[in-house]
VEXVEXDO-737229 format. One line per field, with one value per residue (C-alpha): x, y, z; residue number from 0. Coordinates in steps of 0.5 Angstrom, whole numbers, always signed. Layout:
residues N
x X,...
y Y,...
z Z,...
k NUM,...
***
This chain:
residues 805
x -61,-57,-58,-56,-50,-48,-50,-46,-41,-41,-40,-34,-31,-33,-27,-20,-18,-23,-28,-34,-37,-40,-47,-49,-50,-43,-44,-41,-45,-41,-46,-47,-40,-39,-44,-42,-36,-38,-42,-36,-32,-34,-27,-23,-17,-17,-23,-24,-18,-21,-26,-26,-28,-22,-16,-19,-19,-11,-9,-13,-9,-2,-3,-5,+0,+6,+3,+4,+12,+13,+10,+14,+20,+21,+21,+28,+32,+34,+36,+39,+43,+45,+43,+37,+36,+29,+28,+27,+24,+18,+19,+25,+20,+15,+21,+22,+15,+14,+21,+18,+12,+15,+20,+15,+7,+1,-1,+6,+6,+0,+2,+10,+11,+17,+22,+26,+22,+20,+24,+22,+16,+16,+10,+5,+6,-1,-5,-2,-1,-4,-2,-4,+3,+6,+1,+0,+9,+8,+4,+8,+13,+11,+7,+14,+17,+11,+14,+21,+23,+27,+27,+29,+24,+28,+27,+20,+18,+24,+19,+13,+10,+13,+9,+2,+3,+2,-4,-6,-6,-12,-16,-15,-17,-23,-25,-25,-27,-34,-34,-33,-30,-24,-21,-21,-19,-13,-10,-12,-7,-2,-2,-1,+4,+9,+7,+11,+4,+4,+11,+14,+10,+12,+18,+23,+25,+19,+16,+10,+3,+2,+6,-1,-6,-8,-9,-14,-17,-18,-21,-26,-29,-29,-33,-37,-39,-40,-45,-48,-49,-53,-55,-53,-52,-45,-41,-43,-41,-34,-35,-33,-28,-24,-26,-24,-17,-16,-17,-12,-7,-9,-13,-19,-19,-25,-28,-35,-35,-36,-40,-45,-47,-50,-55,-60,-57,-59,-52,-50,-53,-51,-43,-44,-46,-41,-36,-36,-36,-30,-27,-27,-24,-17,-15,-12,-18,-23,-29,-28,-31,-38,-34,-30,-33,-31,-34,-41,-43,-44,-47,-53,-53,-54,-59,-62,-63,-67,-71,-73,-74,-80,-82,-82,-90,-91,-91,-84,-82,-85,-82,-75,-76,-79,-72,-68,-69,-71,-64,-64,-58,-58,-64,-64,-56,-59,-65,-59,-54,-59,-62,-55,-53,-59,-60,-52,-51,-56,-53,-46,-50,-54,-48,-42,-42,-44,-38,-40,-37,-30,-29,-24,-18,-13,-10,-17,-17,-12,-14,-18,-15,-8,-4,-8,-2,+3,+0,-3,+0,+7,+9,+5,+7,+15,+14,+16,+10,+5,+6,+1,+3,+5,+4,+10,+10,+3,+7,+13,+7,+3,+6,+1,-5,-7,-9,-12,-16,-22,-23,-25,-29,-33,-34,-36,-41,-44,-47,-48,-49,-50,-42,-40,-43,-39,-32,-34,-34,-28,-25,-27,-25,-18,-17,-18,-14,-8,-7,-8,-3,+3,+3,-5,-3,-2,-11,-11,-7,-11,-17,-13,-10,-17,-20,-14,-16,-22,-21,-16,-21,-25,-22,-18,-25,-27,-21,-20,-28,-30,-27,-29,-37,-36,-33,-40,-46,-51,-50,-50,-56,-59,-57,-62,-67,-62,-62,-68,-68,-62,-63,-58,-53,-50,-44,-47,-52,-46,-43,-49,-48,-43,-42,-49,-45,-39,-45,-46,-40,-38,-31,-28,-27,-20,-19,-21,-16,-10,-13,-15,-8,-5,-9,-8,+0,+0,-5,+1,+7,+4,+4,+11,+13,+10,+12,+20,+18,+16,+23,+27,+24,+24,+31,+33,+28,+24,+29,+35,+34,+35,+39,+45,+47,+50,+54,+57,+65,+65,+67,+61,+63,+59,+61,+57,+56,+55,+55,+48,+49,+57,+54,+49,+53,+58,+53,+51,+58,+61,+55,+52,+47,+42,+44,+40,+40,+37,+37,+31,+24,+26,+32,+29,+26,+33,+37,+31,+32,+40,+43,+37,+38,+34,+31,+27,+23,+21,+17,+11,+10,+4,+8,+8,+11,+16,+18,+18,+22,+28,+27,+29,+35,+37,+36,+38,+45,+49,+49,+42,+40,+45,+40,+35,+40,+41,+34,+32,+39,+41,+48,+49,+47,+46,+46,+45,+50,+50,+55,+61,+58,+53,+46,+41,+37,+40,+38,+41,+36,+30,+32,+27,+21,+25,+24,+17,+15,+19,+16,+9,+10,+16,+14,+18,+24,+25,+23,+24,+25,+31,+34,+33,+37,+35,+34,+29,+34,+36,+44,+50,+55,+57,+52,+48,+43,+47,+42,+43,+51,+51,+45,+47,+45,+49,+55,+55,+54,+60,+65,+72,+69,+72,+79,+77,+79,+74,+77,+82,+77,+73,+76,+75,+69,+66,+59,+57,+50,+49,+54,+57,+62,+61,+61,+64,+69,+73,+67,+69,+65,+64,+59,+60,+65,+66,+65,+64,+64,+63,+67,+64,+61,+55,+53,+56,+55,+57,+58,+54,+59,+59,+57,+64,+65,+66,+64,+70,+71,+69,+74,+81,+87,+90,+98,+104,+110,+116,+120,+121,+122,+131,+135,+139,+144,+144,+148,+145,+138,+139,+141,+136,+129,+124,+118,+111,+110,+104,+102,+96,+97,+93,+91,+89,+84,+80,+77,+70,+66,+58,+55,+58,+55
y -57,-56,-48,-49,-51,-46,-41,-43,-44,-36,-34,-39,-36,-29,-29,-31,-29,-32,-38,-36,-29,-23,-24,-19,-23,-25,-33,-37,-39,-44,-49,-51,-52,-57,-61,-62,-62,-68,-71,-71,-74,-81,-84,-81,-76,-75,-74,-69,-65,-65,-60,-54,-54,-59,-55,-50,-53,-56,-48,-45,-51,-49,-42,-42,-48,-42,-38,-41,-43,-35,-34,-38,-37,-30,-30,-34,-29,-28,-36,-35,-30,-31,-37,-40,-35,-33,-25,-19,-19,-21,-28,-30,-30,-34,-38,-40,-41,-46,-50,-51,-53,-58,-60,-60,-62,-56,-58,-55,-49,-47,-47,-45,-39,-35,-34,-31,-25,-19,-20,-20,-20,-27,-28,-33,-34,-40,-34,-28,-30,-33,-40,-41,-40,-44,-50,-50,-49,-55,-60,-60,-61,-67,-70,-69,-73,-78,-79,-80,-74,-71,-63,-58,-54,-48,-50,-51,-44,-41,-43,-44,-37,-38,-44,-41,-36,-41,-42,-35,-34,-41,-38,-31,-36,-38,-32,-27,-33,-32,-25,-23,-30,-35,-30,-25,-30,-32,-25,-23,-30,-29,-21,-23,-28,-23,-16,-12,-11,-18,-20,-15,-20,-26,-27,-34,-32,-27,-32,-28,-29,-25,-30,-35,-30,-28,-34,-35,-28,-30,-37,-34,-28,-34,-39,-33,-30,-37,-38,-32,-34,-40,-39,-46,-48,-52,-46,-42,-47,-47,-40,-41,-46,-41,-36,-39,-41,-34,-31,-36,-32,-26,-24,-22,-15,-11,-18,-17,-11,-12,-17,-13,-10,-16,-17,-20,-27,-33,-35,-29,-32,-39,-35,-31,-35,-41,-36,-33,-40,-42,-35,-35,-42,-39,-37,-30,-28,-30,-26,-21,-22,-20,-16,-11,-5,-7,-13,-10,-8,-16,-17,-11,-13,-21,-18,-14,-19,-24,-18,-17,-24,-25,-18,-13,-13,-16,-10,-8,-16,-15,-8,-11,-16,-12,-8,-15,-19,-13,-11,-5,-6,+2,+2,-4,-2,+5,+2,-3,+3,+7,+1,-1,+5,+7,+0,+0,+8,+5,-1,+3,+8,+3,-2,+0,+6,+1,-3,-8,-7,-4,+2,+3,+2,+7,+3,+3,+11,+12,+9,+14,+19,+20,+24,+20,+15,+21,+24,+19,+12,+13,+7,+6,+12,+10,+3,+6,+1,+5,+12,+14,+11,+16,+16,+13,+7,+7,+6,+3,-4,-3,+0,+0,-4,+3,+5,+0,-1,+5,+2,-6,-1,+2,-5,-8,-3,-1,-8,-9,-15,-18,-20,-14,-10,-14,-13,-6,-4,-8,-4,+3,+0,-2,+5,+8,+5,+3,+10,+10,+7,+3,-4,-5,-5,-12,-11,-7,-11,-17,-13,-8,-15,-18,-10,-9,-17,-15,-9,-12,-18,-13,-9,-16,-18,-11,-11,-19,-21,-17,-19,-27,-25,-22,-28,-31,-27,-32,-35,-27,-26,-34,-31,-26,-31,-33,-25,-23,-30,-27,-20,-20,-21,-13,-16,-19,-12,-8,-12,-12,-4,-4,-9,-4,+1,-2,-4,+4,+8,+2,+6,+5,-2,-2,+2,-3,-9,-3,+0,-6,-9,-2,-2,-10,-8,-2,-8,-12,-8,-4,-12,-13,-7,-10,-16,-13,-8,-13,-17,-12,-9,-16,-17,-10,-8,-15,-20,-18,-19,-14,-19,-20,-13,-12,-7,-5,-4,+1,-6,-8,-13,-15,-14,-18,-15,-19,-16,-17,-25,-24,-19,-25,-30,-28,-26,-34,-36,-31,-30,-32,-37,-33,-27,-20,-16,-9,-5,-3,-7,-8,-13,-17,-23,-23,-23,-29,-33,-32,-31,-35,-30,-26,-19,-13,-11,-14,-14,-16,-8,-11,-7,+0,+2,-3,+0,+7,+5,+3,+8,+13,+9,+10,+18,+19,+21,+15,+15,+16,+11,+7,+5,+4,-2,-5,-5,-9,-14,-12,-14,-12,-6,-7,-2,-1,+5,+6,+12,+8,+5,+10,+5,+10,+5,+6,+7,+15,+16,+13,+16,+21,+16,+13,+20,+21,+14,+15,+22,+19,+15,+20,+27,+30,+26,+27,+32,+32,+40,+39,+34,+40,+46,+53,+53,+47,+43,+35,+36,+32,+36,+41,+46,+40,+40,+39,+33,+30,+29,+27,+22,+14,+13,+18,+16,+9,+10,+15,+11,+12,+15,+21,+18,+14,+18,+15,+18,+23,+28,+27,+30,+25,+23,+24,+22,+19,+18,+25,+28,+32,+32,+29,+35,+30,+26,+25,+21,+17,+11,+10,+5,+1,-2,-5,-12,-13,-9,-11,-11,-5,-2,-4,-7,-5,-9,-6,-9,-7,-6,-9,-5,-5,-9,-2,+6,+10,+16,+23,+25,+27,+22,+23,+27,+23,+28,+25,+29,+26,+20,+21,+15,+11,+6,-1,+0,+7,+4,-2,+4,+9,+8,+6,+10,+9,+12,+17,+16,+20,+25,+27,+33,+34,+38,+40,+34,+33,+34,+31,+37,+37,+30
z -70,-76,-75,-68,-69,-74,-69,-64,-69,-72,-64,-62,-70,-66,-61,-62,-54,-50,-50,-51,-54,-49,-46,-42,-35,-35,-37,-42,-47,-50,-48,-55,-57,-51,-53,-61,-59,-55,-60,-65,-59,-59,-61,-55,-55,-62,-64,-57,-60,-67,-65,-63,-57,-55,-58,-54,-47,-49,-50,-44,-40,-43,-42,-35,-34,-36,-33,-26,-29,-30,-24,-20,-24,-23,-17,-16,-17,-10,-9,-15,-14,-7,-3,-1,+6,+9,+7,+12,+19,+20,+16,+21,+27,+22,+21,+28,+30,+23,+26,+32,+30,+25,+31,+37,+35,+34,+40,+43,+39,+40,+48,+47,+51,+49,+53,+49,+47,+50,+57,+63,+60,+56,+50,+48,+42,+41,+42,+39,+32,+26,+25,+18,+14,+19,+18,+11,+11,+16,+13,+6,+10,+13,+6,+3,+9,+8,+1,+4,+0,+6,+6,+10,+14,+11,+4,+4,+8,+2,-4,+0,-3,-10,-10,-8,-13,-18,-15,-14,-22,-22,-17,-21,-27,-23,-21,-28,-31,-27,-28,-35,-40,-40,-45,-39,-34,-38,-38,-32,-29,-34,-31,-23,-23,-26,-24,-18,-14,-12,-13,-8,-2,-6,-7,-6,+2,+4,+9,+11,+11,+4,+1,+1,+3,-4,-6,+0,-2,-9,-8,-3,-7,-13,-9,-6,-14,-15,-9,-11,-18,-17,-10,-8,+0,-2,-5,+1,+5,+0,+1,+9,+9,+5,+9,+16,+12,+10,+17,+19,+14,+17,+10,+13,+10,+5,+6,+10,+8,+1,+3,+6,+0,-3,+3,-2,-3,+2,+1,+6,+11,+11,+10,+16,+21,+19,+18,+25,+28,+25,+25,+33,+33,+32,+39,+37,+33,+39,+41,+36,+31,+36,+41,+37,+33,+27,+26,+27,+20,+19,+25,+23,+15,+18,+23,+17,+13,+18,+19,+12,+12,+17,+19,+14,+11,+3,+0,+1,+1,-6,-8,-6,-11,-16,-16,-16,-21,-26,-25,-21,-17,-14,-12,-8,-6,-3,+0,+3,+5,+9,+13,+15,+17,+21,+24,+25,+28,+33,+36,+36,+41,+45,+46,+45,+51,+58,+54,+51,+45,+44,+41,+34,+35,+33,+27,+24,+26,+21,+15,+15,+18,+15,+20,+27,+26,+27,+32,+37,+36,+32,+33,+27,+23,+24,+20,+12,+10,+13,+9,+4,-2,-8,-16,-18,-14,-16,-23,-21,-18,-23,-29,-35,-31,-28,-34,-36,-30,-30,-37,-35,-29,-34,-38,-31,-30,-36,-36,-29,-25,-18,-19,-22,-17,-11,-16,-17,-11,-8,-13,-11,-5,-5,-8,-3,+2,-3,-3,+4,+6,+1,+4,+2,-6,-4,-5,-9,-14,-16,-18,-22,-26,-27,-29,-34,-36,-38,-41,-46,-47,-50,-55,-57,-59,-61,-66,-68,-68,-74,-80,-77,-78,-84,-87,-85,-86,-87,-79,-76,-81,-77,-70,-70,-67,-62,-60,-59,-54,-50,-49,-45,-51,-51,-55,-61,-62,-62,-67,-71,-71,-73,-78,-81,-81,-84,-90,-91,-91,-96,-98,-91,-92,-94,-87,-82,-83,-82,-76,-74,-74,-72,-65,-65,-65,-60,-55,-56,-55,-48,-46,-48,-45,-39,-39,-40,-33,-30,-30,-29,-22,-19,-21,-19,-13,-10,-10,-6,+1,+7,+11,+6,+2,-5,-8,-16,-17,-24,-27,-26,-21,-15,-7,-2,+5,+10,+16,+19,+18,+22,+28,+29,+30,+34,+39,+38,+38,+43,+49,+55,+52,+56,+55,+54,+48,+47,+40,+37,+36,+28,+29,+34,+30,+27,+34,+36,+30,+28,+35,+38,+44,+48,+47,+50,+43,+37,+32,+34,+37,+42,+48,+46,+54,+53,+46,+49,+55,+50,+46,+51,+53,+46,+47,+55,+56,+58,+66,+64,+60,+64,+70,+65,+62,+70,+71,+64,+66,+59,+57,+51,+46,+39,+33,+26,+23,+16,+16,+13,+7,+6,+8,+10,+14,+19,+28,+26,+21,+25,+31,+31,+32,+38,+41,+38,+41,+48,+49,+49,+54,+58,+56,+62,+61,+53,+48,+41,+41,+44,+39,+33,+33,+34,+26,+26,+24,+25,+25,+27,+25,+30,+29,+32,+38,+44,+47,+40,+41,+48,+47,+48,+41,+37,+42,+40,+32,+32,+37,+35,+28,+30,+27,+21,+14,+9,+3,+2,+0,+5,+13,+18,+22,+15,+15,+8,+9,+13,+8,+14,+19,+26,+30,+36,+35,+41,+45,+51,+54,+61,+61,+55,+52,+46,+44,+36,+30,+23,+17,+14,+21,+19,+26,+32,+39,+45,+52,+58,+65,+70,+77,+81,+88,+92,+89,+87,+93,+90,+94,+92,+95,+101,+98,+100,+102,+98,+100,+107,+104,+105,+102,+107,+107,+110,+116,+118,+117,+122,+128,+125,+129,+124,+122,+119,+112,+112,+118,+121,+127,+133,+134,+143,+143,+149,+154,+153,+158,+160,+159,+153,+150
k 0,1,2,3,4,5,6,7,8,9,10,11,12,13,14,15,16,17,18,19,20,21,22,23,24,25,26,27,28,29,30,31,32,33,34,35,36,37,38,39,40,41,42,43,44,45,46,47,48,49,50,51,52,53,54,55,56,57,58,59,60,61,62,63,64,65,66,67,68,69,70,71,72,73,74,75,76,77,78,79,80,81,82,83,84,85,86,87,88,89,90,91,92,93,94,95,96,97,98,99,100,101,102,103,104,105,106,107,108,109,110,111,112,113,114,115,116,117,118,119,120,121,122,123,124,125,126,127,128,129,130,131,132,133,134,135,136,137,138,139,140,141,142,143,144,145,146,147,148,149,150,151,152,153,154,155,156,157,158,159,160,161,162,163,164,165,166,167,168,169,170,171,172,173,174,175,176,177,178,179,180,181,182,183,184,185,186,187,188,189,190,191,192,193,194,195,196,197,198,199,200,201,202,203,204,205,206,207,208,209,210,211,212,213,214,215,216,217,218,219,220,221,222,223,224,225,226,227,228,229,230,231,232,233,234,235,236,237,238,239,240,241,242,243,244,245,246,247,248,249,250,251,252,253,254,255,256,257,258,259,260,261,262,263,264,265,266,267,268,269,270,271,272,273,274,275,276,277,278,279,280,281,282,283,284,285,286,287,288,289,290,291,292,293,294,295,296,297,298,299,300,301,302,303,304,305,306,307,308,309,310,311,312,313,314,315,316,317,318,319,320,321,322,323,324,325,326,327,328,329,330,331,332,333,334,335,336,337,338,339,340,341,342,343,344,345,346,347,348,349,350,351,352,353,354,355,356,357,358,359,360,361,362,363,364,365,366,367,368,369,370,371,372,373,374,375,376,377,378,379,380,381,382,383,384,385,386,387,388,389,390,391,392,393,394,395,396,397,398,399,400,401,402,403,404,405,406,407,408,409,410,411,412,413,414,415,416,417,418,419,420,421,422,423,424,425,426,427,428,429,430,431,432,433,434,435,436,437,438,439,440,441,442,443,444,445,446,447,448,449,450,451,452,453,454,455,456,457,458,459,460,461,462,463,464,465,466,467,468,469,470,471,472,473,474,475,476,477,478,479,480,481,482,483,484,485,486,487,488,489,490,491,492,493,494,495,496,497,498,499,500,501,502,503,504,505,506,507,508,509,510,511,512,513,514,515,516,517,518,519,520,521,522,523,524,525,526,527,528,529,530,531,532,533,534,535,536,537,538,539,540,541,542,543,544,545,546,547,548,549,550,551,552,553,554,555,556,557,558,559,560,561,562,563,564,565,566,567,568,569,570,571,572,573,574,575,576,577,578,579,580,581,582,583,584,585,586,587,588,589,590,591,592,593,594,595,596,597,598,599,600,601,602,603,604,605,606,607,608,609,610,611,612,613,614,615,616,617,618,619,620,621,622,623,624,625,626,627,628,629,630,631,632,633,634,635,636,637,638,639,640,641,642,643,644,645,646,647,648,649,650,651,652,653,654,655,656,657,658,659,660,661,662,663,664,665,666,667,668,669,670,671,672,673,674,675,676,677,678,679,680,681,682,683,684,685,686,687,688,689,690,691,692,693,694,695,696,697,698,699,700,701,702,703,704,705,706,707,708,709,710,711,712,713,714,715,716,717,718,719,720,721,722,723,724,725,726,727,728,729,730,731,732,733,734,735,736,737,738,739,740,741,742,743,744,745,746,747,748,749,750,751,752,753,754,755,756,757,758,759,760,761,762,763,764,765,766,767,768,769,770,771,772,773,774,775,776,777,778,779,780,781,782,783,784,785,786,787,788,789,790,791,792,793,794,795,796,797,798,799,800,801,802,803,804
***
């Protein structure tokens, strides 16, 4: 007993970052250590604390504990420099739908048809939307309300995913934990609650489905690892209750996939089966699950896996097993892959031909396939976060984690396992689409934290354990029984090489504590200088909101602009409560949630007609697009023009894909050649396209521009976002007049005309002859016989005659 307790001592000595020393199969070994810590416990806390074991605990709880506060904290920089306000596009809808949620009943919003969206058309928002976000922010509302600590809606959907990022950081915790050791699972907490990857999703005020998704995905692949591990029924069924939480959030990426490559596990098929039917109580969700051709990879892995249960002979039922437990994992994933993929070729070719199973989808086509979205759907391609991702945001998210990351890779695959194969391949995979396109860094980013974890771990216990097993040479000399148990332990045979080596070249002794202390300087230094990274691109590039816009004086002082929030509530002040607003699909969640009034588009994009529609409103000549306003009874046009201030978000710079989405839908009537010059080039100036300076759009953007002199360097009609003079600046309106223009002309509203109760004649008047009308005197005039001014004569003509009728 004695011997056992100095070996598990020498291995907790071994490390000073994480709880237990390296095995090869990725399980603490600390088992030892617990029990003489609970035998020296018999007194309470005091003697809990005075072992090792104790003290261990407490500092792992206080490092998550500041973990999940830094990671709340530094997403306040927004609340606290503006005011607590929901952020972007997509969380305002969010917003809205949580509010009558919280207001009205689930049972209400799951039946609520909004009216206010896309008019004529209506949507029915139970069905197309993933009620998770709107749920959790629902019930904590309403726990708080249980507890008589009255808080707005609003405040709760603000800080909802600061919250959740601090639970992000547990089940990152959890998750590395199970992978490698408490060490590892410490770092990698501590890197996701500050890195930009995630943050830039999470923020106070970014009310979206991200803002809780991670946490679901995390603490699914946790419960997975776990149900893997041990093979137990309850961790699968965990599994699958975070799994059916997780698709409500809308977080259902990479996950069947990866699963598939671990078929041998009975847990799989407890996760599937359950994990479908939860899955398809979601009304958005439905059937898809077994009717879509992106879901047949699971359904034919479950096939597969029941297959090889009751019907494969005994020899490959044996030779299956053979490569499991000894460790084979390449073969047992190649004989997986071919199976799966001749098994899956053939069912897509059976059934998805007579219609039974869709086809994929276009959005699935351009993960594949960067330049698809470009050409046959560019209603996807128009989005900025749909653009494959380049090096520098690589950098700028992730910061020195990319460099680090390939190398906790390599330590995961050098000592392979069930659980490091299902990592490894979550990490090639999220690689890939991350650089596929750049609002998938938010996968990418958590594995890239736990392999960076991992990687540090190592080379801190490489470089701080050494000198402790020197100082204790008769317990690694008694550890060698326990070796030859554990033949798994890889770490502790490499340190026995190592410490052999440093025995023979004994003149190198006096270099290992300064090598050892430069190394651990350069480790600790790359971690402040990601820490310092980290707090300033959220301070400076994740925390400002779209909503409210800020500026610098050479002073230093700052100006807000706030001419969103100012056009939005004139629209609500000074309109039709049941007035109709077209602009173009981005600002519709805003126009529905600020001026809660009725648009023809918004970001939802289901309609890919309807947004063509308008976008060739937007891009016809005025008489034009005039007709299509009448037929969508629109009574006002609101655009964003950025030409004053310099705002390069603005409709002119995503006019473009307006022609784009409405020449696929209108190709006789709009042409995107026609909008460029002889020369290729898009052009406002006088060089421009004449489609280009006739069109409603650039009409509307530079009304009345003509005559604004910016600075006296510039002339008039100068545009600061285009760096070119308006090409025409005396441009007339008959159609539209207009109604509001903010401060800083950042959006600009304009009134639709009404029909005139009698058509204009084309014709020209009929002349007056003002020289006959003489002046006369009051007593001429009572003896002058009166006449009729502009009378018409009669000329006599022929009579008609019958033969002539």
């Amino acid at each position: 007993m004695a011997e056992h307790h100095q070996i598990s001592e020498s291995k907790h000595k071994s490390s000073l970052t994480s709880a237990a020393t390296y095995s090869g199969n990725g399980r603490s070994s600390t088992a030892a250590a617990e029990r003489d810590g609970m035998a020296g416990a018999g007194g309470g806390l005091s003697g809990g604390l005075s072992q090792p074991a104790g003290w261990q605990s407490l500092l792992s709880f206080t490092i998550l504990f500041l973990a999940c506060l830094a990671g709340f904290s530094s997403r306040l920089f927004a609340v606290i420099r503006f005011e607590s306000i929901i952020h972007e596009f997509d969380p305002w809808f969010n917003y809205r739908s949580t509010h009558h949620l919280t207001s009205n009943g689930f049972y209400e919003f799951l039946n609520w048809f909004d009216e206010r969206a896309w008019y004529p058309l209506g949507r029915i928002v139970g069905g197309t939307v993933y009620p998770g976000l709107m749920v959790t922010a629902g019930l904590i509302h309403y726990v708080l309300n249980l507890l008589h600590l009255t808080v707005h809606i609003r405040d709760v959907c603000v800080f909802l995913a600061p919250v959740f990022s601090g639970l992000t950081s547990i089940s990152t915790f959890l998750l590395t934990r199970e992978l490698w050791n408490q060490g590892a699972g410490l770092l990698a907490a501590c890197f996701i609650a500050i890195v930009p990857g995630y943050i830039s999703r999470s923020v106070a005020g970014s009310f979206d489905n991200e803002g809780i998704a991670i946490f679901a995905l995390q603490f699914t692949y946790y419960l997975w690892v776990k149900s893997v591990k041990t093979g137990s029924v309850f961790w699968a069924i965990g599994c699958c209750l975070s799994y059916f939480y997780m698709v409500r959030t809308r977080t259902q990426m990479l996950l069947i996939v990866l699963f598939i490559f671990c078929l041998f596990h009975d847990p799989y098929s407890t996760f599937y089966i359950l994990g479908l039917i939860l899955s398809m109580q979601i009304p958005f969700v439905g059937f898809q699950p077994i009717r879509t051709s992106e879901h047949m990879a699971a359904a034919v892995s479950d096939m597969l896996m029941f297959t090889c249960a009751v019907g494969l002979p005994m020899q490959a039922d044996k030779l299956l097993y053979r490569c499991h437990t000894t460790g084979t994992h390449p073969a047992v994933c190649v004989h997986a892959g071919v199976s799966v993929s001749v098994a899956f070729s053939s069912n897509i070719v059976c059934v998805s031909p007579p219609g039974y199973i869709a086809p994929w989808s276009g959005r699935f086509y351009s993960l594949w396939d960067t330049g698809y979205a470009k050409i046959h759907i560019p209603i996807i391609a128009s989005v900025s976060e749909h653009q494959p991702t380049t090096w520098v945001s690589f950098f700028f998210d992730l910061h020195i984690l990319v460099c680090t990351f390939p190398a906790g890779l390599w330590f995961c695959i050098r000592n392979i396992n069930d659980e490091r194969v299902f990592v490894a391949l979550y990490a090639i995979s999220a690689v890939y689409f991350a650089g596929v396109m750049v609002r998938l860094m938010l996968t990418l980013t958590p594995v890239v934290c736990m392999l960076s974890a991992v990687a540090f771990s190592s080379v801190f216990e490489h470089y701080l354990g050494d000198d402790m097993k020197r100082q204790s040479p008769p317990a690694e000399d008694s550890s060698d029984e326990d070796d030859r148990k554990n033949a798994g332990n890889l770490y502790d045979k490499a340190g026995k090489v190592r410490k052999h080596v440093s025995e023979q070249e004994k003149p190198e002794e006096g270099l290992g504590p300064n090598i050892k202390s430069i190394v651990t300087m350069l480790m600790l230094m790359l971690l402040m200088m990601f820490a310092v990274h980290c707090t300033w691109v959220t301070s400076n590039a994740y925390s400002s909101p779209s909503v409210v816009l800020a500026s610098y004086n050479h002073d230093g002082s700052r100006n807000i602009l706030d001419d969103f929030r100012e056009a939005y509530y004139w629209l609500r002040q000074n309109t039709d409560e049941h007035a109709r607003v077209m602009s173009w699909w981005d600002y519709g969640y805003q126009i529905a949630g600020m001026a809660n009034r009725t648009t023809l588009v918004d970001n939802n994009t289901w309609n890919n007609s309807h947004i063509a529609l308008v976008g060739k409103a937007m891009s016809s000549n005025e008489s034009a697009a005039y007709d299509i306003m009448r037929s969508l009874d629109v009574d006002y046009v609101l655009i964003i023009f950025g030409g004053v201030i310099g705002y390069s978000g603005d409709d002119i710079n995503k006019f473009l894909w307006m022609v784009r989405i409405a020449e696929g839908e209108h190709p006789k009537d709009i042409r995107e050649s026609d909008y460029f010059t002889p020369q290729g080039e898009f052009r406002v100036d006088k060089a421009g396209s004449p489609t280009l300076l006739n069109c409603l759009m650039y009409k509307m953007s530079y009304y009345r521009f003509g005559e604004m002199q910016l600075d006296f360097r510039t002339p008039p009609g100068f545009d600061r976002t285009r760096n070119a003079e308006i090409g025409n600046k005396d441009i007339k309106l008959k159609h539209l007049e207009e109604a509001f223009t903010s401060e800083h002309w950042l959006v600009r509203i304009y009134k639709v005309k009404r029909l005139e109760n009698r058509d204009r004649l084309e014709g020209k008047l009929r002349s007056t002859d003002v020289l006959r009308q003489k002046y006369t005197s009051k007593k001429t005039a009572k003896r002058k016989r009166g006449f009729i001014r502009n009378k018409l004569s009669m000329k006599k003509g022929k009579k008609m005659t019958k033969k002539s009728l």
